[in-house]
C-alpha positions as CSV (number, residue, x, y, z in Angstrom):
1,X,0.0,0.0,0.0
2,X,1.8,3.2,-1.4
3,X,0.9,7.2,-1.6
4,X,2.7,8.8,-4.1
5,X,5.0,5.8,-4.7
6,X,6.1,5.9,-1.1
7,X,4.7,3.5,1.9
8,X,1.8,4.6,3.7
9,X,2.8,5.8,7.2
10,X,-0.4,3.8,9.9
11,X,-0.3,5.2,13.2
12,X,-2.3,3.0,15.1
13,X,-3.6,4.4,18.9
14,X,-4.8,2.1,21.6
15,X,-5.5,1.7,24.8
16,X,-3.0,-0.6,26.1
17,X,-1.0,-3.4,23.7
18,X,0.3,-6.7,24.5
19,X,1.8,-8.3,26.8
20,X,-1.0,-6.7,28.4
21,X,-4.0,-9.4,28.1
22,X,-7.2,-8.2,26.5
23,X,-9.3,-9.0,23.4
24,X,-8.8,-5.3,21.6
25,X,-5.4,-5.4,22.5
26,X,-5.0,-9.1,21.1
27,X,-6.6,-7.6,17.8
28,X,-4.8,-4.6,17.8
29,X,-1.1,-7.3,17.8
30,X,-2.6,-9.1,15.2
31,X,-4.1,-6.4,12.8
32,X,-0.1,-4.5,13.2
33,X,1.3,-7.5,12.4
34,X,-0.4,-7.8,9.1
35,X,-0.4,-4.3,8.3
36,X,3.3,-3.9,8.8
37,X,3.5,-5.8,5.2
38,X,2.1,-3.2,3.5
39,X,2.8,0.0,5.5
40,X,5.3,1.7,8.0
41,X,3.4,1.2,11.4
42,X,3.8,2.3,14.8
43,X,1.6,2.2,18.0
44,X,0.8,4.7,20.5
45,X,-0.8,3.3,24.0
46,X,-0.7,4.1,27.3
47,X,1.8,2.1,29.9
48,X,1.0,0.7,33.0
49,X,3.4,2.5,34.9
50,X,4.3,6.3,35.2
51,X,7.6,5.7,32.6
52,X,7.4,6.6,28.9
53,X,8.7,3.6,27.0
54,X,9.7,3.1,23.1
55,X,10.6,-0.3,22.1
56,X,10.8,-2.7,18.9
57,X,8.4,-5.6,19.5
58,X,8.5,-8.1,16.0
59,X,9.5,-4.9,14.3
60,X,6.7,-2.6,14.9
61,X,7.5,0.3,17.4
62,X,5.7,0.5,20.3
63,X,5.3,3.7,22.6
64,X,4.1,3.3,25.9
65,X,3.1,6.8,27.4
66,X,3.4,6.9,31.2
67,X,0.5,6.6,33.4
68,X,0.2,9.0,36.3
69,X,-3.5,8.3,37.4
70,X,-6.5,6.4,36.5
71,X,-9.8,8.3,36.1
72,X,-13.6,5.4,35.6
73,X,-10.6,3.2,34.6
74,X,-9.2,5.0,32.1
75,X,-5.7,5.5,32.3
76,X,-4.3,9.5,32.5
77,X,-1.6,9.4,29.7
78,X,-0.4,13.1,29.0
79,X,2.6,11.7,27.3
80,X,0.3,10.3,24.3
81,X,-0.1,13.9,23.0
82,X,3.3,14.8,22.1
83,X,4.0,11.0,20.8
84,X,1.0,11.5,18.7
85,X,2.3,15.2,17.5
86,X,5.6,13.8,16.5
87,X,4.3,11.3,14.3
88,X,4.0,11.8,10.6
89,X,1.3,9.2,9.9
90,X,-0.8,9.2,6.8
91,X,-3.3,7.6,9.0
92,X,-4.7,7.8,12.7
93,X,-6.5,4.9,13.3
94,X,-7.6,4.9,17.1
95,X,-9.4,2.1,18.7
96,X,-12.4,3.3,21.1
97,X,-13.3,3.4,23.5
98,X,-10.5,5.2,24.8
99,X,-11.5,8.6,25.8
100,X,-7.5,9.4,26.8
101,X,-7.2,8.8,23.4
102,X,-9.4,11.0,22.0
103,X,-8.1,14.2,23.7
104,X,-4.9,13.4,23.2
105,X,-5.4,13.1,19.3
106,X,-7.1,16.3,19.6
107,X,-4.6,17.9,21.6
108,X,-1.8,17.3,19.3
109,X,-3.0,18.9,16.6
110,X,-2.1,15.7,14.1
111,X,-3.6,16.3,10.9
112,X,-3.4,12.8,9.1
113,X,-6.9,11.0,8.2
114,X,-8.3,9.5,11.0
115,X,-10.1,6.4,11.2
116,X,-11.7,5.1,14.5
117,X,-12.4,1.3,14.9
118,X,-15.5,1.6,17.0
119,X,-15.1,-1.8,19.6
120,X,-17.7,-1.1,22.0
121,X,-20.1,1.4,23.3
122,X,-19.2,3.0,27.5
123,X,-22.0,0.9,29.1
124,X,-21.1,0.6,32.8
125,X,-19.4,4.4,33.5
126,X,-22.0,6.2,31.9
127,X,-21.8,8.9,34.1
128,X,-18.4,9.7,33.0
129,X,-19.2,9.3,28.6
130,X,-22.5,11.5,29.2
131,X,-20.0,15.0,29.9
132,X,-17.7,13.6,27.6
133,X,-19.9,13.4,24.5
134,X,-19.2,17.5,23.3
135,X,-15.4,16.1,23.2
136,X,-16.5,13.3,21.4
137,X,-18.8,15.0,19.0
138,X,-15.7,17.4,17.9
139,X,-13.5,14.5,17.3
140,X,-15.9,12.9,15.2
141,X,-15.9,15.7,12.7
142,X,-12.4,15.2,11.9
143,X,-13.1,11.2,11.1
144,X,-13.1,10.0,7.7
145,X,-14.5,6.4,8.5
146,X,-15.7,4.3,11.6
147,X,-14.9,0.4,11.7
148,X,-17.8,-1.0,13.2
149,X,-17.6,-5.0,14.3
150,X,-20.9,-6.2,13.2
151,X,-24.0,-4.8,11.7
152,X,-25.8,-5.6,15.1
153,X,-23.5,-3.1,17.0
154,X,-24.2,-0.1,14.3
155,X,-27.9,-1.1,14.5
156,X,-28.0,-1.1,18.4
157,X,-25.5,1.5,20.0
158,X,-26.9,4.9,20.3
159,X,-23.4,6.6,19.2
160,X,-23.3,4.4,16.1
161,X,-26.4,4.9,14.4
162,X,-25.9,8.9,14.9
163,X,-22.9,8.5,12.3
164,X,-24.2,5.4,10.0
165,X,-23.2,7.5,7.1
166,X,-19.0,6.9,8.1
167,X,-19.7,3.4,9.1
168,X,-17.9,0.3,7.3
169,X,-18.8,-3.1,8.9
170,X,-15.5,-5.2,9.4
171,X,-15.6,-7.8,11.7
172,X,-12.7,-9.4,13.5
173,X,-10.8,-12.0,12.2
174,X,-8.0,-14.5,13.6
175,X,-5.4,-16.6,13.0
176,X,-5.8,-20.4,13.6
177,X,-2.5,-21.4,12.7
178,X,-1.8,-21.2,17.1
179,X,-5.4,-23.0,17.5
180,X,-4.6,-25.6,14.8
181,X,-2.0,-28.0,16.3
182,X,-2.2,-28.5,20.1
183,X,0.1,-30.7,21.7
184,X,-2.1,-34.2,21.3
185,X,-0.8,-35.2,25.3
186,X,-2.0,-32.2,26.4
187,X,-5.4,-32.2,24.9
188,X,-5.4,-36.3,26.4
189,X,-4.2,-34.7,29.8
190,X,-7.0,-32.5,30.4
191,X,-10.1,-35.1,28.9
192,X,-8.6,-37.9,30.9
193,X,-8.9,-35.3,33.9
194,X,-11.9,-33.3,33.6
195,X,-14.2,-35.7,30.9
196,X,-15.9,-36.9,29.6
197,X,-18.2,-34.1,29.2
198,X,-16.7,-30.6,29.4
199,X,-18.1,-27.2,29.2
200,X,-15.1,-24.3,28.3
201,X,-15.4,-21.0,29.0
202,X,-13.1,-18.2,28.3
203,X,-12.9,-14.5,29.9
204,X,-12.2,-11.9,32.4
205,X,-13.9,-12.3,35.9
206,X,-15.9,-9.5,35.4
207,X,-19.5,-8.4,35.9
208,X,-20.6,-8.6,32.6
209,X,-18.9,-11.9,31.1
210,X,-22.1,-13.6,33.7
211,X,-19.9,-16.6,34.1
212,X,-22.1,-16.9,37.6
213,X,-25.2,-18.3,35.5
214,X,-22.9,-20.5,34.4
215,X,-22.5,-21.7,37.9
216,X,-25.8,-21.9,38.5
217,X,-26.4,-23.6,35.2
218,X,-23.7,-26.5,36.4
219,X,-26.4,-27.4,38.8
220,X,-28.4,-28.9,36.2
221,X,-25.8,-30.0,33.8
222,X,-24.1,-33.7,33.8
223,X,-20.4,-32.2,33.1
224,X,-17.9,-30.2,34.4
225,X,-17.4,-26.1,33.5
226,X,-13.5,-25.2,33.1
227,X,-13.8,-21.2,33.2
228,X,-10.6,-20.0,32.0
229,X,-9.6,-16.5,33.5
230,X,-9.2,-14.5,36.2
231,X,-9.9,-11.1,37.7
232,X,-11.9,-9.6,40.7
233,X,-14.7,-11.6,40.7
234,X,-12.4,-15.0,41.2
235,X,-13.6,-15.6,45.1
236,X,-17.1,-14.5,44.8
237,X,-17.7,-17.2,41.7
238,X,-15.8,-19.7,43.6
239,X,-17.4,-19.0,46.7
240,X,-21.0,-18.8,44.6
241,X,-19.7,-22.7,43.3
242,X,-19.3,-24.2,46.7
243,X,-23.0,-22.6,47.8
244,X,-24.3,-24.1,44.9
245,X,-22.9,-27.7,45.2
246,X,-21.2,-27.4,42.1
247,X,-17.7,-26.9,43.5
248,X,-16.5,-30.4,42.5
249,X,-17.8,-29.8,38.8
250,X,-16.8,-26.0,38.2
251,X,-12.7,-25.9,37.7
252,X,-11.3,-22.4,37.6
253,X,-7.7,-22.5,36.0
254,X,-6.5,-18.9,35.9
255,X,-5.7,-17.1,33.1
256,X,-4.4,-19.1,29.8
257,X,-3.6,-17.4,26.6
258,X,-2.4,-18.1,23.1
259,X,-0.9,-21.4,22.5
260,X,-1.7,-22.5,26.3
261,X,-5.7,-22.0,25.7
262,X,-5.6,-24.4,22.5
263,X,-5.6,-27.8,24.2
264,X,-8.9,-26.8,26.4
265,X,-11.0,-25.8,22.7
266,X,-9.8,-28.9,21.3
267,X,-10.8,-31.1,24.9
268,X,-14.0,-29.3,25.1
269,X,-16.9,-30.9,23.7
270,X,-18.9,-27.4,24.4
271,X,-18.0,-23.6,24.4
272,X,-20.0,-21.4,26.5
273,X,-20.4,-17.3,26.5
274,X,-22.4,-16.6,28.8
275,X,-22.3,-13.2,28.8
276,X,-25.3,-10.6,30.6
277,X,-24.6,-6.8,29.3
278,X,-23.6,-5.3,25.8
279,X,-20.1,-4.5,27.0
280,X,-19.6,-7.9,25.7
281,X,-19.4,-6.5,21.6
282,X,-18.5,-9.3,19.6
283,X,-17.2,-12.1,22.0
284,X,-13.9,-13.2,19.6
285,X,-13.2,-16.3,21.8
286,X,-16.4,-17.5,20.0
287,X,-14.3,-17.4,16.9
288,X,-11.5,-19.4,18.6
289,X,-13.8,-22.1,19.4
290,X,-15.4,-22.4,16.2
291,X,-12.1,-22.2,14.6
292,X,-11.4,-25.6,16.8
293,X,-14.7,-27.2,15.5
294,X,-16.9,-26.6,18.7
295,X,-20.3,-25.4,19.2
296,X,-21.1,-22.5,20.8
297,X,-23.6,-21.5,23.1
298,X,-24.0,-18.1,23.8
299,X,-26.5,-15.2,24.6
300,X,-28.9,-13.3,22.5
301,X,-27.4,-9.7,23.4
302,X,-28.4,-6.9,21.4
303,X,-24.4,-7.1,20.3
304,X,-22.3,-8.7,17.9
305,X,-22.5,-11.7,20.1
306,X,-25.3,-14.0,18.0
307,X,-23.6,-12.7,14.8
308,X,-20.7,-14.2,15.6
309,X,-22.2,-18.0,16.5
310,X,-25.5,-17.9,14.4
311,X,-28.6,-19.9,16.5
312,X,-29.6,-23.2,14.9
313,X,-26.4,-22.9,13.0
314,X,-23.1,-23.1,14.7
315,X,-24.6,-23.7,18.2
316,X,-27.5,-22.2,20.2
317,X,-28.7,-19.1,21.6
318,X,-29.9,-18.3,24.6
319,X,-31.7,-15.8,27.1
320,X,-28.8,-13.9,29.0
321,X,-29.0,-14.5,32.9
322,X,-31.1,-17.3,33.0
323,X,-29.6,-20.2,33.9
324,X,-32.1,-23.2,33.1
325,X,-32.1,-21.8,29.7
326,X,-28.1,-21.8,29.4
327,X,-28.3,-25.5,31.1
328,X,-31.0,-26.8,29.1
329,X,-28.6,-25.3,25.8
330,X,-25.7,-27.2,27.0
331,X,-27.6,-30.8,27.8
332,X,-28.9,-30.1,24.2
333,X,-25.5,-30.3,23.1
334,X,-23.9,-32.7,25.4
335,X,-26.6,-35.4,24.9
336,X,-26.3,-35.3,21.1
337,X,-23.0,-36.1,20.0
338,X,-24.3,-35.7,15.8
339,X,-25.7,-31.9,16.7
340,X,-22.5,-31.4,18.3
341,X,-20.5,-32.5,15.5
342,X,-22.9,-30.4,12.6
343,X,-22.5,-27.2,14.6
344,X,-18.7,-27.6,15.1
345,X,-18.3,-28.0,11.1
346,X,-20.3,-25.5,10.4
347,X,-18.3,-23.2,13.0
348,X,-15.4,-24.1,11.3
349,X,-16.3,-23.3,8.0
350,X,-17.7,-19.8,9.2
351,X,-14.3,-18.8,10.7
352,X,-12.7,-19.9,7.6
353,X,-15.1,-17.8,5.1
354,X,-15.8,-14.9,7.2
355,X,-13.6,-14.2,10.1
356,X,-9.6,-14.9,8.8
357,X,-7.1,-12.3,9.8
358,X,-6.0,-12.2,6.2
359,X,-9.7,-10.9,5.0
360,X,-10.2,-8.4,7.8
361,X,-6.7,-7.0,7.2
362,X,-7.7,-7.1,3.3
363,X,-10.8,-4.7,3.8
364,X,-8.8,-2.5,6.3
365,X,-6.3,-1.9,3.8
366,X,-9.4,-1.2,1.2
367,X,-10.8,1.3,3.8
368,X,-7.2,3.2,4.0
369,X,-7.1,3.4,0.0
370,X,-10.1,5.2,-0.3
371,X,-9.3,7.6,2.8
372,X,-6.0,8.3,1.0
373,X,-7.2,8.5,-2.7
374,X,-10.3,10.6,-1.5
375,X,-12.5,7.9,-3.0
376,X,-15.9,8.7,-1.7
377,X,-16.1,6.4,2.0
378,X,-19.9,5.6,1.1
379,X,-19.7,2.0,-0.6
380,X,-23.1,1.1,-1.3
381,X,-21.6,-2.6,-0.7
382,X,-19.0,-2.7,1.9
383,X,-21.0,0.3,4.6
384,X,-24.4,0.0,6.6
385,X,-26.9,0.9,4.5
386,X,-28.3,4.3,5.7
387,X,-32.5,4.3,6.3
């Protein structure tokens, strides 16, 4: 990707980046890694520590702007400004929400095309995004597009349908080269220890990832839960499991990640989201488990949660926080090894058609051609159609 026969400069602006564990900052690895074949990248986020850091991590720079405070859980950053003034980028792309971010884009005075990828609407502190919305207003007139996740967010959030006209659906994609191979003793280790009937979940312990239906849903389930993650709801669930009788049948294994979380898809024989609240805007571990051939049950969220794992297709969907539904959902599945097996395929196959990294890095790079060839960012076939 080239403007004016030289390479197109990409900053891209997040919230945190890896090593730091989180699904945006997973994607936001993943979509640099790709981009970096066609473009110069570079990556502004804030550190988890008051130092400002700049370092090469698999040849994409990284600056980490010091934290001095947190405000609602958003880290204070000043430092972003000037690292986002000094850049020369053709292209902003910021990943929201990220309200640190925002002012600091605004702040600098940067006046490459900016792009915002759109990941989730502030559900919980809304208190803190309802003063903030003149900020946000003004930084959405300098945006030339918004990356929107699925057509069920853009339909749903409040924010998104006030600027349908810059919005280009893109949904996540991954690689399942990492998800492809797990070690076969590993895989035996785990059935041999928790089967034969396994539910896997994967997630933060947070409010809104509802893994305490799940608890109460292991009442009625013949099977054992391994919930993956951990976080400040770890004692209260566990706790929650023991009052429930289900202690002995609910294994909580800490936090896992990349090639470590492969061996529990491929021992599962069920993958549950049970998430409760729209913070919850896509649910990519859905795609991970697909991409391992396993059905899904999850929650019918007015998100990009059912998009992801269609009902009646690659698994089954379910009221949130209701836990005879989720149970009756998972018996479904557990009970019937040939639905099991028809969902998984068809999981598979979704992953493979819709969701690979290579085709969500392919219309990203699209998007960025038309921002920098002024090509009009309306696409009767690619954006939401406006009503």
């Amino acid at each position: 990707m080239t403007k004016r026969g030289t390479r197109v400069r990409i900053l891209q602006v997040g919230k945190f980046y890896p090593p730091y564990a989180g699904g945006i900052e997973t994607h936001l690895e993943e979509l640099c890694a790709q981009l970096r074949n066609f473009a110069d990248v570079e990556v502004i986020v804030a550190n988890t520590s008051r130092r400002n850091i700049t370092e090469q991590i698999s040849g994409i720079k990284v600056h980490r702007a010091g934290t001095v405070a947190h405000f609602a859980n958003v880290p204070i950053s000043p430092g972003m400004v000037a690292a986002i003034r000094r850049s020369n980028a053709d292209i902003v792309h910021i990943h929201w929400p990220n309200p640190m971010a925002v002012l600091a884009y605004l702040a600098s005075g940067h006046t490459g095309r900016l792009v915002l990828t759109y990941h989730s609407d502030i559900v919980k502190q809304r208190a803190v995004a309802l003063p903030f919305r003149p900020i946000f207003n003004l930084f959405m007139t300098r945006c030339r597009a918004v990356i929107a996740t699925s057509p069920n967010y853009v339909e749903t959030s409040p924010v998104l349908r006030r600027y349908r006209q810059l919005c280009h659906v893109i949904p996540y994609g991954i690689s399942t080269e990492r998800l492809a191979t797990p070690d076969p003793a590993a895989v035996a280790d785990l059935r041999r220890k928790y089967g034969p009937r396994i539910v896997v979940a994967v997630g933060r312990l947070v409010y809104y990832k509802g893994f305490e239906y799940l608890v109460r849903a292991m009442r009625s389930v013949n099977g054992r839960a391994l919930i993956i993650g951990d976080g400040p709801l770890d004692e209260k669930l566990r706790s929650l499991a023991a009052s429930c009788g289900v202690a002995d049948r609910v294994v909580f294994t800490g936090e896992k990640s990349g090639k470590d979380l492969a061996p529990y898809f491929h021992a599962a024989d069920v993958f549950a989201l049970p998430s409760i609240a729209r913070s919850e805007a896509f649910g990519i571990v859905q795609l991970e488990a697909m991409a391992c051939g396993k059905p899904v049950v999850n929650t019918s969220l007015d998100s990009g949660v059912p998009f992801v794992s269609l009902d009646g297709v690659t698994g089954l969907t379910v009221p949130p926080a209701e836990p005879e539904s989720l149970a009756m959902a998972i018996n479904q599945l557990l009970d019937d090894d040939n639905l099991r097996s028809r969902y998984g395929e068809a999981g598979r196959r979704r992953v493979a058609q819709e969701f690979g990294l290579e085709k969500m890095v392919h219309r990203t790079c699209e998007l960025y051609g038309q921002i920098l060839e002024s090509i009009p960012l309306i696409d009767e076939e690619k954006a939401v159609p406006v009503t």
